[in-house]
C-alpha positions as CSV (number, residue, x, y, z in Angstrom):
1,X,0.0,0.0,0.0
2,X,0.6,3.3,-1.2
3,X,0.9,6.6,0.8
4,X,0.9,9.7,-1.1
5,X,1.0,13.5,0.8
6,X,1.4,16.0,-2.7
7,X,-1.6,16.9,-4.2
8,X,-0.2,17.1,-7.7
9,X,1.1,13.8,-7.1
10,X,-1.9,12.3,-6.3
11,X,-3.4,13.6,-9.9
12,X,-0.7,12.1,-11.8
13,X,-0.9,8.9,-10.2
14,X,-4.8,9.1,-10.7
15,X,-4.2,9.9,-14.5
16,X,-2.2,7.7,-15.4
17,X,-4.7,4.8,-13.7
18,X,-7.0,6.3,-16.0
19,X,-4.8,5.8,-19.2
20,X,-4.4,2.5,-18.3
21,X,-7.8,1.5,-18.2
22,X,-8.1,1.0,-14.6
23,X,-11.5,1.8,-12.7
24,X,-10.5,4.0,-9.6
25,X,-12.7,3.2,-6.4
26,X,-12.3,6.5,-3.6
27,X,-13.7,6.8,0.0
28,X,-13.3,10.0,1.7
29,X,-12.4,10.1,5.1
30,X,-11.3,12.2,7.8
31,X,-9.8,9.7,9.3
32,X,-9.6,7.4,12.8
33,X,-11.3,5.1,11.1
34,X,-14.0,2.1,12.2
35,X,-15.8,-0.5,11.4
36,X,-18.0,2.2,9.7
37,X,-15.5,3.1,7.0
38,X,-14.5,-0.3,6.9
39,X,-17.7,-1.2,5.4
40,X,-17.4,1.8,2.9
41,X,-14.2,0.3,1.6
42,X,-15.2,-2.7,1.4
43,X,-17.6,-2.1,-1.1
44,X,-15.7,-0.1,-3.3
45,X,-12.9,-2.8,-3.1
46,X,-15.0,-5.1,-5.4
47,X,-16.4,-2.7,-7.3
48,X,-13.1,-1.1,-8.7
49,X,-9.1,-2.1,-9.3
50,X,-7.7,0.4,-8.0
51,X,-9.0,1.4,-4.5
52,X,-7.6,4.9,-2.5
53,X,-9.1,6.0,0.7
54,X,-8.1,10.1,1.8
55,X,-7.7,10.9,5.3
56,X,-8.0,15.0,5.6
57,X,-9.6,16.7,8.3
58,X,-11.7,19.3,5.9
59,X,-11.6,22.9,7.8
60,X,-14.2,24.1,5.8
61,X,-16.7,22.2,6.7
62,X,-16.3,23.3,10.5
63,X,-18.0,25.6,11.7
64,X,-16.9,28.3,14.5
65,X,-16.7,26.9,18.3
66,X,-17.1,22.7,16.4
67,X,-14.2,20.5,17.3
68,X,-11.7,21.0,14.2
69,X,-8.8,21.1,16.5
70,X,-9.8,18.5,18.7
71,X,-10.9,15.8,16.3
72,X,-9.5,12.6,16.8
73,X,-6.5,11.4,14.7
74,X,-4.8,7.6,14.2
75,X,-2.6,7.2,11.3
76,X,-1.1,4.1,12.5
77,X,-4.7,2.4,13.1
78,X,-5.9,3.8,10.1
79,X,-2.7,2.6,7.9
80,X,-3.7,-1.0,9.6
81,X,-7.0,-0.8,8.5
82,X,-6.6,0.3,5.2
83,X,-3.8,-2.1,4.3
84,X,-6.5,-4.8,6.3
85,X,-9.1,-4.3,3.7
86,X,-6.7,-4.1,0.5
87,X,-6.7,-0.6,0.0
88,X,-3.9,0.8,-2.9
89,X,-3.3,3.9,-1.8
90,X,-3.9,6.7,1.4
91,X,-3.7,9.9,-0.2
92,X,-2.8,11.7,3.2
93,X,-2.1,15.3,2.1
94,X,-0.9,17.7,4.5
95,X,-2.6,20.9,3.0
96,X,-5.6,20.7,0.2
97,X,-5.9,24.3,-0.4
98,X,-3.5,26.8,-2.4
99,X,-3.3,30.1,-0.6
100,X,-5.8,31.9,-3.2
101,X,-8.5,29.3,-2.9
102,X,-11.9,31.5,-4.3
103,X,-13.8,28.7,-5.2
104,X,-16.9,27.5,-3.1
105,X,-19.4,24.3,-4.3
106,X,-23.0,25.8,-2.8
107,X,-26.0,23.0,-3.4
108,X,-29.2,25.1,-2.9
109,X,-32.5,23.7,-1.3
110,X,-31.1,20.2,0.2
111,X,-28.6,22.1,2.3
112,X,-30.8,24.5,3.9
113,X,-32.6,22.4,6.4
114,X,-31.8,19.7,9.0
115,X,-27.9,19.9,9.5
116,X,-27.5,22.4,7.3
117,X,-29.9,24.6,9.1
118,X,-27.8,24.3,13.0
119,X,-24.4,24.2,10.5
120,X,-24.7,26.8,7.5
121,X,-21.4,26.9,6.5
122,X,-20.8,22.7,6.6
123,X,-22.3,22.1,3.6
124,X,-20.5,24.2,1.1
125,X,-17.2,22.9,3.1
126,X,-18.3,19.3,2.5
127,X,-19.5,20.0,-1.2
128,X,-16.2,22.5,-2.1
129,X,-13.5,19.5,-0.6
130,X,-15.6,16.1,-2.3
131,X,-15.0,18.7,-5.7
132,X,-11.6,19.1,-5.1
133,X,-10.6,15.4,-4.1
134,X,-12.5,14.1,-7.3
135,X,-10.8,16.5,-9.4
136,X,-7.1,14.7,-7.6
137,X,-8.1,11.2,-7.4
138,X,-10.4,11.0,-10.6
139,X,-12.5,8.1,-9.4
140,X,-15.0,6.2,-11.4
141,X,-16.9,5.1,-8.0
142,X,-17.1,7.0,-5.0
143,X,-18.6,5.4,-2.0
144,X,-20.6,7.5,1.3
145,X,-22.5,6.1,3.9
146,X,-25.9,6.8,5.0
147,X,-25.4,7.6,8.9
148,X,-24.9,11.4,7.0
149,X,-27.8,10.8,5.0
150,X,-28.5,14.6,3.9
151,X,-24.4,14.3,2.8
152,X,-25.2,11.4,0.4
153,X,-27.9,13.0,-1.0
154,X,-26.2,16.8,-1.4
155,X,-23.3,15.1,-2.8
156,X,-25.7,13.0,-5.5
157,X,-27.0,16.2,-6.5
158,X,-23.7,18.7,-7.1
159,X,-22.3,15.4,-9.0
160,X,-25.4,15.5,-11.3
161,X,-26.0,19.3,-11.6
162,X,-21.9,19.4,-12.6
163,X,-22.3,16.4,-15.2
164,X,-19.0,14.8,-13.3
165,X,-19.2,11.0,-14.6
166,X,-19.2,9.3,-10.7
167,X,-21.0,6.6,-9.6
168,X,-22.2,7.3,-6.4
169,X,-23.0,4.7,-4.2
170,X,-24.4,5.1,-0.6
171,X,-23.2,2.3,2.1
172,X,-26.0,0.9,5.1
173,X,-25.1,2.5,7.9
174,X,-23.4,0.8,10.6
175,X,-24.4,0.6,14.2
176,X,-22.0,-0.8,17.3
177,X,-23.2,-4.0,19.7
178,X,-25.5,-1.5,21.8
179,X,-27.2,0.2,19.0
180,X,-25.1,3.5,18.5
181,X,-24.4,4.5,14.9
182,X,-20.5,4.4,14.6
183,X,-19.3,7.5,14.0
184,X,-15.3,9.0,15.2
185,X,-16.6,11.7,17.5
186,X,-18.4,8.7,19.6
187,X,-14.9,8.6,21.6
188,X,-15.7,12.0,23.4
189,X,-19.1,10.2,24.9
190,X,-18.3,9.0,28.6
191,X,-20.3,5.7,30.1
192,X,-23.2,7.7,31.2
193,X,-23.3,9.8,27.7
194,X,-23.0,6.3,25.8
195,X,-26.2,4.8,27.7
196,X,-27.9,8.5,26.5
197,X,-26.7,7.9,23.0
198,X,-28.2,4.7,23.2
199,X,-31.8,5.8,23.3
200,X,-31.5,7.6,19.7
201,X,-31.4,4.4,18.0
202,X,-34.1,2.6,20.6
203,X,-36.5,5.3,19.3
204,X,-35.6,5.1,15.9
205,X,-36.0,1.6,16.0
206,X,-39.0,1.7,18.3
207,X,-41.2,3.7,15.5
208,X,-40.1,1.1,12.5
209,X,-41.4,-2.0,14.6
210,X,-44.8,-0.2,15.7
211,X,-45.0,1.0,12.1
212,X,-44.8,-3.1,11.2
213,X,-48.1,-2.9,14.0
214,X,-50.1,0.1,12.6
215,X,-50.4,3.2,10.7
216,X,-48.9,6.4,12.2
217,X,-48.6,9.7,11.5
218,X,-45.7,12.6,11.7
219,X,-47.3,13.6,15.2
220,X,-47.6,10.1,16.5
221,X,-44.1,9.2,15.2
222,X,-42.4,12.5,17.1
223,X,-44.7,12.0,20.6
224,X,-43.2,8.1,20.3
225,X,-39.3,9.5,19.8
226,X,-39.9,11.6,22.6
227,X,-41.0,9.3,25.2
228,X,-37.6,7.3,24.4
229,X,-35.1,10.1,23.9
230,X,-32.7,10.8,26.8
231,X,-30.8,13.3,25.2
232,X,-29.0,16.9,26.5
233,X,-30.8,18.8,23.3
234,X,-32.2,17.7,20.2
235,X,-31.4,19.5,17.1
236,X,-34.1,17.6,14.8
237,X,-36.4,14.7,14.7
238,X,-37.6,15.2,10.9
239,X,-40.0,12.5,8.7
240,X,-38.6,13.6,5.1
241,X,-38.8,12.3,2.0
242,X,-35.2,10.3,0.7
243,X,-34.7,12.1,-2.3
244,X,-36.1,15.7,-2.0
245,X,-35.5,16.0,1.7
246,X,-38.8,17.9,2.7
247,X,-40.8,16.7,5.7
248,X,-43.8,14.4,4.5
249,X,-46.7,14.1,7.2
250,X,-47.6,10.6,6.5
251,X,-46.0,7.8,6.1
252,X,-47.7,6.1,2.9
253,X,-44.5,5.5,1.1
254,X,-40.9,5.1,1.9
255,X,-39.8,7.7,4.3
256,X,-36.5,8.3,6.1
257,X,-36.9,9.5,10.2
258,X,-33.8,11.2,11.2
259,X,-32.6,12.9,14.3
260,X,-29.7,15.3,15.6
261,X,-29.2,15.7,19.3
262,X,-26.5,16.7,21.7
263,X,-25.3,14.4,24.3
264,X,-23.2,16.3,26.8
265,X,-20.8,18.3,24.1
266,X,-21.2,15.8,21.2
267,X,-23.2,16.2,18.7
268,X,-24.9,12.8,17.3
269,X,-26.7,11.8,14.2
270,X,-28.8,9.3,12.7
271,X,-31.5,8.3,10.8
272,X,-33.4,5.4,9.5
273,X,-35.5,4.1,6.9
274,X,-39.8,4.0,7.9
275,X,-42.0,2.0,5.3
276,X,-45.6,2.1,5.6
């Protein structure tokens, strides 16, 4: 396995992969990975023949007083993982940005509600560095999960609006033994925060088996969440449609329930899929 730091070097490896015929498979990380990730390269590994994974903590998708300096790093557990599940190449760069970086990636209408309404500015950060790494790693396939479910779905959109020829493939999201979607920032949760972040996915999981019972409704649905949630603030608890992201108020076709709530200082998402 490869490890690659220059950003112009990257591109030239990528390009010439490309002149060779080989389909490049990409996950985009920002590293101390899990089981989570895991599962996202794993699916690109036997979808492609040439597999890189980037590690890059994206400042631009942080927003004032969030936890870009204090987010967790591993590079030697995340070189053990990678080279674990076969991947080619870690492009690892040190800086992504020239000095005179003007150019933004702004999705309207999906951004503006749910995460992007509590974090304004992540959105464009996400969109503006996904651009950037596809325009260095030149992938056929590119592989996100669907714990950050409006993610998946902005990113969907700015790859079709821009023509970029991607296949975009969203990965099941992953949950630990006790429920709790992996996710890196779940190390800042102490033994009592973990029990809290527990009852997320009880209530989540809660209104798909009554749903299996009977019919309910958006109101039903959030006074059911409620009653479970032990939480320090929620954010959202939102009943949307999975492709236009708008909140639906009944569930007569497929419908994705997803929630954002502090526990202590961490901030928690997840989401899951409610059919009628």
């Amino acid at each position: 396995m490869k490890i690659c730091t220059d950003p112009s070097q990257m591109q030239s490896i990528a390009l010439s992969l490309r002149e060779q015929g080989k389909t490049i498979g990409f996950v985009p990380t920002m590293g101390f990975l899990h089981e989570g990730h895991a599962s996202l390269i794993r699916i690109a590994r036997s979808k492609c023949d040439f597999l890189i994974v980037s590690i890059f903590v994206n400042p631009l998708q942080f927003g004032e007083n969030e936890d870009l300096d204090t987010y967790p790093t591993d590079h030697e557990s995340d070189e053990r993982l990678c080279t674990t599940e076969g991947v080619d190449l870690i492009f690892r760069p040190l800086s992504l940005y020239d000095t005179n970086h003007n150019t933004y990636v702004n999705v309207k209408q999906l951004t503006e509600r749910l995460c992007g309404a509590s974090r304004p500015t992540h959105f464009q950060g996400v969109c503006t560095v996904v651009a950037r790494l596809f325009g260095l790693v030149q992938p056929n396939i590119a592989v996100f999960g669907e714990k950050d479910y409006q993610q998946l779905a902005v990113i969907r959109q700015f790859v079709r609006d821009l023509a970029m020829p991607i296949d975009i493939i969203g990965a099941p999201l992953i949950r630990d033994e006790d429920g709790v979607a992996l996710s890196s920032r779940n190390q800042y949760l102490n033994p009592d925060q973990r029990i809290q972040a527990q009852t997320i996915s009880q209530a989540l999981f809660s209104v798909q088996a009554e749903l299996k019972k009977t019919a309910l409704d958006v109101h039903s649905i959030r006074q059911l969440v409620r009653q479970i949630l032990d939480v320090d603030e929620l954010d959202y608890l939102e009943c949307i449609d999975p492709v236009l992201l708008v909140p639906v108020t009944n569930i007569d076709k497929p419908t994705r329930l997803l929630i954002a709530a502090w526990v202590g200082q961490t901030r928690l998402i997840d989401n899951i899929l409610l059919e009628p």
